[in-house]
PDB file with SEQRES, HELIX, SHEET and CRYST1 records, atoms N, CA, C and O in Angstrom:
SEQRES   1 A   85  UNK UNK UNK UNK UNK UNK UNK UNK UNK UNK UNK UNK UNK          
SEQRES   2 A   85  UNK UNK UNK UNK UNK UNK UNK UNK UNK UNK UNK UNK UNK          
SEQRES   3 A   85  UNK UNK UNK UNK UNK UNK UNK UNK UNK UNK UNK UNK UNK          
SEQRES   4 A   85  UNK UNK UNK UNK UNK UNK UNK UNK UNK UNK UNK UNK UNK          
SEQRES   5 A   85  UNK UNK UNK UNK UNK UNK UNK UNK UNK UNK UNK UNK UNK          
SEQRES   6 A   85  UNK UNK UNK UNK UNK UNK UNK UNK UNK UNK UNK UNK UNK          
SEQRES   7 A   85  UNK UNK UNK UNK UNK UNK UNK                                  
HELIX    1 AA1 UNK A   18  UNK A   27  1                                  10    
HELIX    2 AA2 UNK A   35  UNK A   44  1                                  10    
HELIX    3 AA3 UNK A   50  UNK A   59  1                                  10    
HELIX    4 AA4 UNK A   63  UNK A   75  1                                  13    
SHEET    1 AA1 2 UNK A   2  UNK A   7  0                                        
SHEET    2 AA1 2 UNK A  10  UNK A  15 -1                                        
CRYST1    1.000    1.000    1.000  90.00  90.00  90.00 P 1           1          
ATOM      1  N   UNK A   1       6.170  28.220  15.134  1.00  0.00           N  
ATOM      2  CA  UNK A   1       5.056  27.678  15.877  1.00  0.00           C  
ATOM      3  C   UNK A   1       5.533  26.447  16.654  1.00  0.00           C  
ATOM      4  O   UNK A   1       6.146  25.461  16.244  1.00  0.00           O  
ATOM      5  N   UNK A   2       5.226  26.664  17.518  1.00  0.00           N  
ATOM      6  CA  UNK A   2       5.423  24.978  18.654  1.00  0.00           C  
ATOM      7  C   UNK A   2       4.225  24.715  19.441  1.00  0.00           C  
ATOM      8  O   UNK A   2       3.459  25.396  20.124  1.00  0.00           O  
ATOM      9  N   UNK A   3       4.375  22.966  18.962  1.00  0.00           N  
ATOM     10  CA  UNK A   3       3.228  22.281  19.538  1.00  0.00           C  
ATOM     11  C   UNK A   3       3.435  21.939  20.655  1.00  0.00           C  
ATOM     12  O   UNK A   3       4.505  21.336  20.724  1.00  0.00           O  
ATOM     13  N   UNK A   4       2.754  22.057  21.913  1.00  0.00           N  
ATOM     14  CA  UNK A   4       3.110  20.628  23.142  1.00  0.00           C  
ATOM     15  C   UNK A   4       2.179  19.948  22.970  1.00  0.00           C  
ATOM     16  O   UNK A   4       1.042  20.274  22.630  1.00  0.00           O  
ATOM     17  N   UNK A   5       2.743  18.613  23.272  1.00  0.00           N  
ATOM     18  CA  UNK A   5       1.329  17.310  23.374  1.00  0.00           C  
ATOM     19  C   UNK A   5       1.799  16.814  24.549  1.00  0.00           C  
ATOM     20  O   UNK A   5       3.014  16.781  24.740  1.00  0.00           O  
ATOM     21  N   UNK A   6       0.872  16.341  25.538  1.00  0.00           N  
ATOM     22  CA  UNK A   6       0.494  15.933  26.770  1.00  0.00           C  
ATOM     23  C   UNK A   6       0.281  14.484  26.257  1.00  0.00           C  
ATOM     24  O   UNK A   6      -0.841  14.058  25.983  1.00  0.00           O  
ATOM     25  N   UNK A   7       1.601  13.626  26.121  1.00  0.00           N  
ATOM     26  CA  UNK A   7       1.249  12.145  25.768  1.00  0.00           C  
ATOM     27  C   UNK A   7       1.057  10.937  26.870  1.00  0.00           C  
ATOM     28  O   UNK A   7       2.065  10.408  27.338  1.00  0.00           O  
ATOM     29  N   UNK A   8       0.139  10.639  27.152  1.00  0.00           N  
ATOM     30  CA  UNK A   8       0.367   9.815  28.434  1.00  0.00           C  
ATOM     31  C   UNK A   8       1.245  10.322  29.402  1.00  0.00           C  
ATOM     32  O   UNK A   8       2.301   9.821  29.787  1.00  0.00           O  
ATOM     33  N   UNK A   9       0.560  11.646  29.857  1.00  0.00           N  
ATOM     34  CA  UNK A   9       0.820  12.206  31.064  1.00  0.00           C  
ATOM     35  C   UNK A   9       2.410  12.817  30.745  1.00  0.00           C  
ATOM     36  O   UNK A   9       3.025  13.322  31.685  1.00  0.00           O  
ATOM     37  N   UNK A  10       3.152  12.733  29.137  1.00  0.00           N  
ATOM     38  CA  UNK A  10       4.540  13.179  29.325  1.00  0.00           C  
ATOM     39  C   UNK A  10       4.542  14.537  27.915  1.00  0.00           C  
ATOM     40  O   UNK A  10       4.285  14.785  26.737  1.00  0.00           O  
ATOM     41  N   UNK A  11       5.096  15.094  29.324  1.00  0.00           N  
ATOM     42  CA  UNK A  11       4.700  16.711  27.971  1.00  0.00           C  
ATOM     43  C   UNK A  11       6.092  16.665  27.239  1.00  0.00           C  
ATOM     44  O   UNK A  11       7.191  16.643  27.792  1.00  0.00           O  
ATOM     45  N   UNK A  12       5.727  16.649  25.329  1.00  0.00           N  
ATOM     46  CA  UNK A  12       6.696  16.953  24.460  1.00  0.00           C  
ATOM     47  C   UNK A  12       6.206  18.182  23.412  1.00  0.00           C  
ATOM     48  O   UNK A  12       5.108  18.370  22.889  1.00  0.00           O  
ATOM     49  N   UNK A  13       7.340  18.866  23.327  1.00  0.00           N  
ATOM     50  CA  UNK A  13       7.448  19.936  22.414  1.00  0.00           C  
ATOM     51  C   UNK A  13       8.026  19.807  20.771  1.00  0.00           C  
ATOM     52  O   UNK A  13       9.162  19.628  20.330  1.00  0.00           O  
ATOM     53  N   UNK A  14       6.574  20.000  20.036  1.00  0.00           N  
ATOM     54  CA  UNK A  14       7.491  19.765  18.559  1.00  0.00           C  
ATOM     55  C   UNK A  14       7.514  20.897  18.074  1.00  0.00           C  
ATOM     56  O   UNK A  14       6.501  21.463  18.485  1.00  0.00           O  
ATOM     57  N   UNK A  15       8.274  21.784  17.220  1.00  0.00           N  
ATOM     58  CA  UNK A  15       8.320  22.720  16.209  1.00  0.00           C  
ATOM     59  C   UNK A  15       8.098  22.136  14.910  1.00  0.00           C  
ATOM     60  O   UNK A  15       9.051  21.466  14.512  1.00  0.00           O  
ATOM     61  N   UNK A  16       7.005  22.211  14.063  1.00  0.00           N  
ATOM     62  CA  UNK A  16       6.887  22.014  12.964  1.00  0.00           C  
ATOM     63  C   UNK A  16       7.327  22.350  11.859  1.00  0.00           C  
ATOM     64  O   UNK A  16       7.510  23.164  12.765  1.00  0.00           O  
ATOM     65  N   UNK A  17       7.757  22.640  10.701  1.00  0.00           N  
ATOM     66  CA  UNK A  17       8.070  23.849   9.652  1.00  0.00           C  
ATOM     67  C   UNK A  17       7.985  23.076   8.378  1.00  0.00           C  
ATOM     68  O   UNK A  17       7.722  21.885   8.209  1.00  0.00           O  
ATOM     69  N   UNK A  18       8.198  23.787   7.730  1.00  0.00           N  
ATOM     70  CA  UNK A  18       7.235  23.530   5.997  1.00  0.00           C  
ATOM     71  C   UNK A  18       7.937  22.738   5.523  1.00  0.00           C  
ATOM     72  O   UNK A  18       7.320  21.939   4.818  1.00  0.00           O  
ATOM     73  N   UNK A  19       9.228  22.538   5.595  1.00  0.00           N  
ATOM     74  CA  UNK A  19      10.136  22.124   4.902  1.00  0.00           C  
ATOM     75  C   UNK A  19      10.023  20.458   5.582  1.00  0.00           C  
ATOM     76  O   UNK A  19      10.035  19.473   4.844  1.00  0.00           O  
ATOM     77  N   UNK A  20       9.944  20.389   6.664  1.00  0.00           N  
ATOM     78  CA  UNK A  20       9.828  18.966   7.140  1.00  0.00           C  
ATOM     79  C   UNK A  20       8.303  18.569   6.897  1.00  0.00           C  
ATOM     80  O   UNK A  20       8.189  17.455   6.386  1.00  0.00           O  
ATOM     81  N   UNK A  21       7.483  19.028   7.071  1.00  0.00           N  
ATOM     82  CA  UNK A  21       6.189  18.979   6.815  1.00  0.00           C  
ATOM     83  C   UNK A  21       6.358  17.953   5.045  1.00  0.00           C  
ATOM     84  O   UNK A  21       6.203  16.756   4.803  1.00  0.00           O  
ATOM     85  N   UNK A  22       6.657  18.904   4.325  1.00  0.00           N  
ATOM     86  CA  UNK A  22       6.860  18.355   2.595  1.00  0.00           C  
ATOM     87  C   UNK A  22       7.610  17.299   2.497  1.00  0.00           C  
ATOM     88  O   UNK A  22       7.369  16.465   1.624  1.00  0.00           O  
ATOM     89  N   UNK A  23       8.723  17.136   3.433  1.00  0.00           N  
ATOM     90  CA  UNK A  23       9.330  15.998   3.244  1.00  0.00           C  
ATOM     91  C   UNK A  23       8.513  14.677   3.761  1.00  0.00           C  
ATOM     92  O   UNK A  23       8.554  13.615   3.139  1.00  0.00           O  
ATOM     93  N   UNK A  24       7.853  14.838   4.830  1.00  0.00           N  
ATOM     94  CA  UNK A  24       7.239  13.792   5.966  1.00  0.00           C  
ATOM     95  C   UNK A  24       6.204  13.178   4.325  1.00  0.00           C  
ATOM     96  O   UNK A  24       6.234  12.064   3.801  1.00  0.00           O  
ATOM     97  N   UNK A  25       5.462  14.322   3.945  1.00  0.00           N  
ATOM     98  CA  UNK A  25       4.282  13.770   2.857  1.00  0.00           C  
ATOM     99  C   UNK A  25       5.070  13.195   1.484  1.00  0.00           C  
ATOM    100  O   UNK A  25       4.658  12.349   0.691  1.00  0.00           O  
ATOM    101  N   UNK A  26       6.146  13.824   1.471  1.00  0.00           N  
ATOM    102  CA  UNK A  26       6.861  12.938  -0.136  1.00  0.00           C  
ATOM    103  C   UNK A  26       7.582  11.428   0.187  1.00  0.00           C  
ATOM    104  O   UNK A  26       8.094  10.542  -0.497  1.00  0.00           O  
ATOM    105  N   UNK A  27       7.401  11.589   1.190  1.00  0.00           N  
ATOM    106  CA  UNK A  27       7.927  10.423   1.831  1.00  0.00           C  
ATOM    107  C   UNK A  27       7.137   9.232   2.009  1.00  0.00           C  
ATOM    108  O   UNK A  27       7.633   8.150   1.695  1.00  0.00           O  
ATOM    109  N   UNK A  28       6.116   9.290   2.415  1.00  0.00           N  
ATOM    110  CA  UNK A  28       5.027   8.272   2.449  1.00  0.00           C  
ATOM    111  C   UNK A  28       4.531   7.807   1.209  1.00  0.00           C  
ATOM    112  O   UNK A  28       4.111   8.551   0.323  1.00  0.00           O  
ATOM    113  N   UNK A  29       4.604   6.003   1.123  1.00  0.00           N  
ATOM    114  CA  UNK A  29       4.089   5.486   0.237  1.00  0.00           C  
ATOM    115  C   UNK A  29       2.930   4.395   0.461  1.00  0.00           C  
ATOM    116  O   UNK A  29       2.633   4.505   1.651  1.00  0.00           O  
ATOM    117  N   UNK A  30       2.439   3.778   0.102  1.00  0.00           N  
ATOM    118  CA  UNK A  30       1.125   3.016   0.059  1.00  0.00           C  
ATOM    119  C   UNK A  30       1.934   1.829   1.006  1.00  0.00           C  
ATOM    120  O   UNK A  30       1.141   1.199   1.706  1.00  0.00           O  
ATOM    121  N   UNK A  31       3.066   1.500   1.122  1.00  0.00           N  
ATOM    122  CA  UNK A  31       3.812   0.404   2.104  1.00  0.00           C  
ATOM    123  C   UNK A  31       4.234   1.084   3.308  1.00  0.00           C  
ATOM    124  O   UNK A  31       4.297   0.536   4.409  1.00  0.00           O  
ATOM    125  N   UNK A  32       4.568   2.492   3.031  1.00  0.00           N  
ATOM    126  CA  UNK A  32       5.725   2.524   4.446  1.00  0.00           C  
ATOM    127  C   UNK A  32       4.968   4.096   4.922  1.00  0.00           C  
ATOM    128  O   UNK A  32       4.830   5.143   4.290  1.00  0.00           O  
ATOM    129  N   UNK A  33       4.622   3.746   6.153  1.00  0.00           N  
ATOM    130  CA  UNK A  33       3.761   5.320   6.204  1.00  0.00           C  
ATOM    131  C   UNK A  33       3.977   5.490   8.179  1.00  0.00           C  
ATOM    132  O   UNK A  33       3.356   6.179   8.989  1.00  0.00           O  
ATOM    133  N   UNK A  34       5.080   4.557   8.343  1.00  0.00           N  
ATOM    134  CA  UNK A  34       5.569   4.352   9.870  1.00  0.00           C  
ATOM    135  C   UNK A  34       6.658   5.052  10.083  1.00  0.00           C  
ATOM    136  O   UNK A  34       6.789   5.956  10.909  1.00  0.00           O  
ATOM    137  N   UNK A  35       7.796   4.464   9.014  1.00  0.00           N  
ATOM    138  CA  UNK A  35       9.354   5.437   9.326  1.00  0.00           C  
ATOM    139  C   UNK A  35       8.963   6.584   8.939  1.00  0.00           C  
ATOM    140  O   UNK A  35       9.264   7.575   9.605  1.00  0.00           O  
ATOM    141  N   UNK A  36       8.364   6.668   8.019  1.00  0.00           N  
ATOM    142  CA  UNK A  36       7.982   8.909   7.499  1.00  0.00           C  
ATOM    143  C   UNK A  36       7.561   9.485   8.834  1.00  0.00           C  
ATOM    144  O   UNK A  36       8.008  10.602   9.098  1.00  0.00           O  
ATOM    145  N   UNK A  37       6.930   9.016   9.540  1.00  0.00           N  
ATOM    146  CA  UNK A  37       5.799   9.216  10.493  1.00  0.00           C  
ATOM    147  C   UNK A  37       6.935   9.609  11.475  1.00  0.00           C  
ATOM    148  O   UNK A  37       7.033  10.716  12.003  1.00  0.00           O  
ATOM    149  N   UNK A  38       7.594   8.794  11.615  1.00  0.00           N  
ATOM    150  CA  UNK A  38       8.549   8.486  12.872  1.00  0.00           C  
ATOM    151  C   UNK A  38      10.029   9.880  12.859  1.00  0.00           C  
ATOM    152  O   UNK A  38      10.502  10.718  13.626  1.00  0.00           O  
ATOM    153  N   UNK A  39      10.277   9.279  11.216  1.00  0.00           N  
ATOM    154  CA  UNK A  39      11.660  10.553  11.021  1.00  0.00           C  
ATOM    155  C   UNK A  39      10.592  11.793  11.122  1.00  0.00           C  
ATOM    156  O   UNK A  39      10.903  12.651  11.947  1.00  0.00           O  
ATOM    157  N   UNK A  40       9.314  12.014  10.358  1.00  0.00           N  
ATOM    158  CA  UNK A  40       9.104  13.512  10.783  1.00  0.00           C  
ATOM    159  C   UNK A  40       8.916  13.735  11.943  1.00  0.00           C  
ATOM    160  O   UNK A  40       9.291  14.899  12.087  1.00  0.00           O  
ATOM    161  N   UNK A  41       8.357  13.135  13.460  1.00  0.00           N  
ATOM    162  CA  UNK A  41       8.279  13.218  14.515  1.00  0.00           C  
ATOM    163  C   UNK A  41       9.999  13.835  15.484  1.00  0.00           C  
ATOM    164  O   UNK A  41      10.166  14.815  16.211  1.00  0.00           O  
ATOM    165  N   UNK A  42      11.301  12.388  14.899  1.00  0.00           N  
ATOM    166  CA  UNK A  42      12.593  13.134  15.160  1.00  0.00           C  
ATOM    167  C   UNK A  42      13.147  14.517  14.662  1.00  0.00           C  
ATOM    168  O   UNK A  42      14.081  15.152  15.151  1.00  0.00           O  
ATOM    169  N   UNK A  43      12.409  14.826  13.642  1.00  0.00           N  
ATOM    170  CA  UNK A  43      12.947  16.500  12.931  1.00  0.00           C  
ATOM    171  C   UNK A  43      12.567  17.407  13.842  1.00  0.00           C  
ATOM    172  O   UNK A  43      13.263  18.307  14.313  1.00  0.00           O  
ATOM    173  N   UNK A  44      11.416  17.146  14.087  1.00  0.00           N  
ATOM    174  CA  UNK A  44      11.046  18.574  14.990  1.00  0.00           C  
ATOM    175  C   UNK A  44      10.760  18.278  16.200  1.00  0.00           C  
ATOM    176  O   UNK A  44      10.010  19.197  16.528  1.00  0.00           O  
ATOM    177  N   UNK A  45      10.865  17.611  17.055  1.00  0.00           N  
ATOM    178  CA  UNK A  45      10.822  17.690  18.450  1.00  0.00           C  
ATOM    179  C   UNK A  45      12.032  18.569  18.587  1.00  0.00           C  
ATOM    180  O   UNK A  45      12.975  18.780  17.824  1.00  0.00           O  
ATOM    181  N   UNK A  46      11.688  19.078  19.937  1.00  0.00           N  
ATOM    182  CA  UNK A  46      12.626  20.240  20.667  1.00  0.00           C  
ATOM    183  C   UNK A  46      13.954  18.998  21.005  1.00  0.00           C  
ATOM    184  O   UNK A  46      13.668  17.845  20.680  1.00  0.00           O  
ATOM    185  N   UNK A  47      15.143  19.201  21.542  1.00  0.00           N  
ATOM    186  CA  UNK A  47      16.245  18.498  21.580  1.00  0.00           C  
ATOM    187  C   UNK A  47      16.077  18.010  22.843  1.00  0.00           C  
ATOM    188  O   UNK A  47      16.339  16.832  23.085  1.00  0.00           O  
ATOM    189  N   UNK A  48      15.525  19.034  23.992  1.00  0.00           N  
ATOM    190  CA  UNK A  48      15.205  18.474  25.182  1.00  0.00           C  
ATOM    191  C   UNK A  48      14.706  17.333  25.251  1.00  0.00           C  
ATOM    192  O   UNK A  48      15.180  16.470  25.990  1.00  0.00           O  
ATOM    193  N   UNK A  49      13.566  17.123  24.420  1.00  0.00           N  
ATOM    194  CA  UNK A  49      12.282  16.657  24.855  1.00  0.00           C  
ATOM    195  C   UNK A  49      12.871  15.132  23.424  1.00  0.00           C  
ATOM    196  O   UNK A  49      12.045  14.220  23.431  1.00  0.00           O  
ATOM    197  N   UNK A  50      13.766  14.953  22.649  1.00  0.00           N  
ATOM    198  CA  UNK A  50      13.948  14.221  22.384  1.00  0.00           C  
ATOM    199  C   UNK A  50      14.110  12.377  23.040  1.00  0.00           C  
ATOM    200  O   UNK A  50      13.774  11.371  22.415  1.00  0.00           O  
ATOM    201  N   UNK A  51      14.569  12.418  24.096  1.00  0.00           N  
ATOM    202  CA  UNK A  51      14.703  10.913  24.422  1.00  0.00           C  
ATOM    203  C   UNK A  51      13.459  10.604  25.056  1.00  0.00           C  
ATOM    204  O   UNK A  51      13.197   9.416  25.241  1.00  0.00           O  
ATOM    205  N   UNK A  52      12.296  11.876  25.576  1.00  0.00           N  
ATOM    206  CA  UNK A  52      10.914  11.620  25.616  1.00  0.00           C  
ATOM    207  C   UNK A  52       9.974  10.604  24.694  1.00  0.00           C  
ATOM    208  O   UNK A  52       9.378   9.556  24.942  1.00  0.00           O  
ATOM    209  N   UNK A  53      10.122  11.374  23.587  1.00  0.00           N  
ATOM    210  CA  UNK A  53       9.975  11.015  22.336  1.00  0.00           C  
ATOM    211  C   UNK A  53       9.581   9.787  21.445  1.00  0.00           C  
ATOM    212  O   UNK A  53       8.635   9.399  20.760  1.00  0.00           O  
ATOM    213  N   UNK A  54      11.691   9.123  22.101  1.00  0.00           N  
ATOM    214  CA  UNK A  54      12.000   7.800  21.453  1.00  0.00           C  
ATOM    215  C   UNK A  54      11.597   6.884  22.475  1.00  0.00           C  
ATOM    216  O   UNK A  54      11.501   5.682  22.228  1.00  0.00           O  
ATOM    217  N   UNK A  55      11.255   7.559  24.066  1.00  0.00           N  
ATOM    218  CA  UNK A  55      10.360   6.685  24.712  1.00  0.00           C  
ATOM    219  C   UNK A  55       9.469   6.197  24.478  1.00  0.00           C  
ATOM    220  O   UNK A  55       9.374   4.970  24.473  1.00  0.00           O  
ATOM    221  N   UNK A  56       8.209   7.251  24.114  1.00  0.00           N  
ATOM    222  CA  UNK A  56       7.027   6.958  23.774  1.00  0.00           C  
ATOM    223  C   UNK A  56       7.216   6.191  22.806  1.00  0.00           C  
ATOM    224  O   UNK A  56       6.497   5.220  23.039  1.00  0.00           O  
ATOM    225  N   UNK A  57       7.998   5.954  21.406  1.00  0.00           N  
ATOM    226  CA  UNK A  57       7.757   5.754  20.200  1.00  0.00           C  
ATOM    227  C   UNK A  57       8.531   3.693  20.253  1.00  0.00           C  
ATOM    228  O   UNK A  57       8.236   2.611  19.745  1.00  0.00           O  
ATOM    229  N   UNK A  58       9.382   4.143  21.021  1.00  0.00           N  
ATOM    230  CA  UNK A  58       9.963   2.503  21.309  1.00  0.00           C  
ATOM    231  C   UNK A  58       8.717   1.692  22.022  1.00  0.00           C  
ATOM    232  O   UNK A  58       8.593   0.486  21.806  1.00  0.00           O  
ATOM    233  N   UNK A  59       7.810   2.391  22.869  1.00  0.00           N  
ATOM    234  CA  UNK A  59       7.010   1.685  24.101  1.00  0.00           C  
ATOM    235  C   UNK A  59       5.853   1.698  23.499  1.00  0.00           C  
ATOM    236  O   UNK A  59       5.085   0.923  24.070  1.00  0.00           O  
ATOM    237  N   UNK A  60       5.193   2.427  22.262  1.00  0.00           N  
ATOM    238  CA  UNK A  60       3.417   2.161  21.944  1.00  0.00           C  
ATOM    239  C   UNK A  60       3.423   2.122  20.770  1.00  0.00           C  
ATOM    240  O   UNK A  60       3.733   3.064  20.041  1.00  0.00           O  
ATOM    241  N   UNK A  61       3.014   0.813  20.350  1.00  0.00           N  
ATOM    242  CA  UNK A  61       2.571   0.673  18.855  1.00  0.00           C  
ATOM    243  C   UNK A  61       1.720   1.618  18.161  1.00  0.00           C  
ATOM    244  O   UNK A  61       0.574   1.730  18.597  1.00  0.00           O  
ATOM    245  N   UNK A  62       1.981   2.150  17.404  1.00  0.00           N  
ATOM    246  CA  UNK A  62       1.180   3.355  16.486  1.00  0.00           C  
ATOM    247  C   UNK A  62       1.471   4.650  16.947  1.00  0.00           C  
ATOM    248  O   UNK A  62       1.034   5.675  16.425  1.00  0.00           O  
ATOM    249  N   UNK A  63       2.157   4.604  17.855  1.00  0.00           N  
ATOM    250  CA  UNK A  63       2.383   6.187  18.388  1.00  0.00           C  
ATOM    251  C   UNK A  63       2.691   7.136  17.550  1.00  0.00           C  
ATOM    252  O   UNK A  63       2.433   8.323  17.750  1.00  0.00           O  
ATOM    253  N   UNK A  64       3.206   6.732  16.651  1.00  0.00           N  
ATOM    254  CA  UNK A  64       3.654   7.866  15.688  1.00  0.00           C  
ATOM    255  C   UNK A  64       2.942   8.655  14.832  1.00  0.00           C  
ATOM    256  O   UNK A  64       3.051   9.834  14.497  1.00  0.00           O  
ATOM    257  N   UNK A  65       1.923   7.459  14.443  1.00  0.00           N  
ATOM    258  CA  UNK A  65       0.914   7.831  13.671  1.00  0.00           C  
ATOM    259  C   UNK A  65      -0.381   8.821  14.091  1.00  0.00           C  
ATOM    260  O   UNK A  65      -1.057   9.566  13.381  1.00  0.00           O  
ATOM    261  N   UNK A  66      -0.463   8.502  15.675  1.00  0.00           N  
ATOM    262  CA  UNK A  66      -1.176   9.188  16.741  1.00  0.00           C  
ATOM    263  C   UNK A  66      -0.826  10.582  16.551  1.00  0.00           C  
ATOM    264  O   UNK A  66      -1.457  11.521  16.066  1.00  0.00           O  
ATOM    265  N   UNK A  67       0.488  10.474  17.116  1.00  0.00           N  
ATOM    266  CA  UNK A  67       1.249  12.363  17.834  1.00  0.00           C  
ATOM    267  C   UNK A  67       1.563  12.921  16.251  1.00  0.00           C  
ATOM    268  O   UNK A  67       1.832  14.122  16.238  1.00  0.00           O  
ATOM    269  N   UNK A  68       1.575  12.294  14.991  1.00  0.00           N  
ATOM    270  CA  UNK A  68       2.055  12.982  13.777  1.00  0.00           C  
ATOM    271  C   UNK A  68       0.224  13.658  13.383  1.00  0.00           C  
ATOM    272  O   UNK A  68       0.251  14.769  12.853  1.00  0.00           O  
ATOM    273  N   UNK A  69      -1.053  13.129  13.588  1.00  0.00           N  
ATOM    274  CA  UNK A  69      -2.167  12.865  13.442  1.00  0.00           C  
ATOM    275  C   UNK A  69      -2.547  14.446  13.854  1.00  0.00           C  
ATOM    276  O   UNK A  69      -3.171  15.188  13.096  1.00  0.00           O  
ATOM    277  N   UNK A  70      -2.082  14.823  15.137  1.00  0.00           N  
ATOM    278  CA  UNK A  70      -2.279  15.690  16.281  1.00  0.00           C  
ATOM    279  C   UNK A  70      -1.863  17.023  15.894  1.00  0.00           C  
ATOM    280  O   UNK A  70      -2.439  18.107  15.979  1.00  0.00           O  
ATOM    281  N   UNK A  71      -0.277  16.555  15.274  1.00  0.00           N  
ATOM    282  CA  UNK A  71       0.249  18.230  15.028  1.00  0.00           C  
ATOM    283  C   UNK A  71       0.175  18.521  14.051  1.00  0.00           C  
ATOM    284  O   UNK A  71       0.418  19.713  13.863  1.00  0.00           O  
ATOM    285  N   UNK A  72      -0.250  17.544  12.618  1.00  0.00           N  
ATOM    286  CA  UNK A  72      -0.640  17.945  11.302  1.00  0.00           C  
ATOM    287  C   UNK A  72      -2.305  18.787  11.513  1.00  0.00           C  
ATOM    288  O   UNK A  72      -2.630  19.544  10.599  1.00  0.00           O  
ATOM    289  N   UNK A  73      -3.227  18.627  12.639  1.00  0.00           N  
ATOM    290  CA  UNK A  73      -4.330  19.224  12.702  1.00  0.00           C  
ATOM    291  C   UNK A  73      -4.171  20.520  12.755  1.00  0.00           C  
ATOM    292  O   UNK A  73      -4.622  21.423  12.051  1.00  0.00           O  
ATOM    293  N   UNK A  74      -3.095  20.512  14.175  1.00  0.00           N  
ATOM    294  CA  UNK A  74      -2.644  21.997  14.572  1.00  0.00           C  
ATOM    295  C   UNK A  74      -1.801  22.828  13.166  1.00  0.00           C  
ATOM    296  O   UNK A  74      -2.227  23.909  12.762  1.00  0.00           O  
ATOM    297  N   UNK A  75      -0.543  22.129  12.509  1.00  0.00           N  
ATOM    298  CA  UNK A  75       0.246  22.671  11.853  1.00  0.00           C  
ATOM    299  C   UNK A  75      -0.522  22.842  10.494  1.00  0.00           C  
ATOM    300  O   UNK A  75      -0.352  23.932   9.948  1.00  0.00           O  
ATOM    301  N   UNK A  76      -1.263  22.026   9.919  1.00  0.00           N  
ATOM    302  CA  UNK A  76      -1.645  22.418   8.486  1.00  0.00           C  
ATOM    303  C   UNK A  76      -3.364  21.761   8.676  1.00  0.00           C  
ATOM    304  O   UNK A  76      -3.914  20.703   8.371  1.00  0.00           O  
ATOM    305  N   UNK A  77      -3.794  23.044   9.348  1.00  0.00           N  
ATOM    306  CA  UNK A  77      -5.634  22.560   8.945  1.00  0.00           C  
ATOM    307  C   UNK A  77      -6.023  22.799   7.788  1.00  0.00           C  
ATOM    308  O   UNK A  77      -5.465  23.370   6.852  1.00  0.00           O  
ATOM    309  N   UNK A  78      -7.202  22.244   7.911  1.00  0.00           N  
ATOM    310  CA  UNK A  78      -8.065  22.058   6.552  1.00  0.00           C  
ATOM    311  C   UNK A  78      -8.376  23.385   6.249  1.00  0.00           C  
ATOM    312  O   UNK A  78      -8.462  24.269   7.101  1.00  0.00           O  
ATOM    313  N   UNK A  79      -8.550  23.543   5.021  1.00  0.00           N  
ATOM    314  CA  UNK A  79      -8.982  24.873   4.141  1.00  0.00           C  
ATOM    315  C   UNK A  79     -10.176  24.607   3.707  1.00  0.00           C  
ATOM    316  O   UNK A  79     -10.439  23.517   3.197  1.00  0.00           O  
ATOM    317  N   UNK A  80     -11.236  25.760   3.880  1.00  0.00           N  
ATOM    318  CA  UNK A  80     -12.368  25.903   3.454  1.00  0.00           C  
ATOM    319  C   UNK A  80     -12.478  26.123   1.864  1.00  0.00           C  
ATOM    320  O   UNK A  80     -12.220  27.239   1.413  1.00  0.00           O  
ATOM    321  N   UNK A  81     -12.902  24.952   0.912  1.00  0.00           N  
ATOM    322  CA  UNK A  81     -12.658  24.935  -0.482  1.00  0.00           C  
ATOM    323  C   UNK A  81     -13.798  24.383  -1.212  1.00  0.00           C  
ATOM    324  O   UNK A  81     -14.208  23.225  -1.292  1.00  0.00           O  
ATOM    325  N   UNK A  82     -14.252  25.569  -1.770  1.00  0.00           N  
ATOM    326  CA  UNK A  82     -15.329  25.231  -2.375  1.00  0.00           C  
ATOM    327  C   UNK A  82     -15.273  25.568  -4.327  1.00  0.00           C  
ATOM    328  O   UNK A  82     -14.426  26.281  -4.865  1.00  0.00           O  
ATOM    329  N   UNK A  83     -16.289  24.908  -4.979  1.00  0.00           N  
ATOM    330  CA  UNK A  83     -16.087  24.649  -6.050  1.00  0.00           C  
ATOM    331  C   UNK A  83     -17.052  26.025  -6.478  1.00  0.00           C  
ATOM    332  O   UNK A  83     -18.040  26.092  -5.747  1.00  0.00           O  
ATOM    333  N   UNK A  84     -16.998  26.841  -7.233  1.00  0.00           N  
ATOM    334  CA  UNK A  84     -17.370  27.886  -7.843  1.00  0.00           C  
ATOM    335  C   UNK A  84     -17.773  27.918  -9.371  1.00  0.00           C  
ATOM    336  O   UNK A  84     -16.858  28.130 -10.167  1.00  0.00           O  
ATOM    337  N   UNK A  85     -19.011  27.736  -9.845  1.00  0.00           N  
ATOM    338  CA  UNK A  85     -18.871  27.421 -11.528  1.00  0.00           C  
ATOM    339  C   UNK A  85     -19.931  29.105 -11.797  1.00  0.00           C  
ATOM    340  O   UNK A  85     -20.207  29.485 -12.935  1.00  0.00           O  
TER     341      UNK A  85                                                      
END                                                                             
């Protein structure tokens, strides 16, 4: 599956996959929830579209947290879960 996001007018391509996905979430702790954000963003962008990327991410505070926000909707939506007694 590949995402494009249209970030301030600059189109980047991420490929998501499970394995980076699990790492990005074991990674995050109650202090540091920026570099997870950031290394899972470098795993899967396309190679092209990499120095795009470290543009956006050097130039806007929170960006990471934004474009990681975006493709976790697309890559792992919510499940309909209901309680059954």
């Amino acid at each position: 599956m590949e995402i494009k996001l249209s970030i301030n007018g600059i189109d980047v391509t991420f490929k998501p996959n499970k394995l980076a996905y699990n790492s990005y979430i074991n990674d995050i702790t109650m202090t540091d929830k920026i570099a997870p954000a950031t290394n899972f963003l470098r795993r899967i962008v396309l190679p092209e579209d990499k120095e795009k990327l470290n543009e956006i991410l050097d130039n806007h505070a929170g960006a990471a947290l934004q474009i990681v926000e975006k493709i976790i909707k697309q890559f792992a939506p919510d499940l309909e879960i209901e309680i059954k007694n």
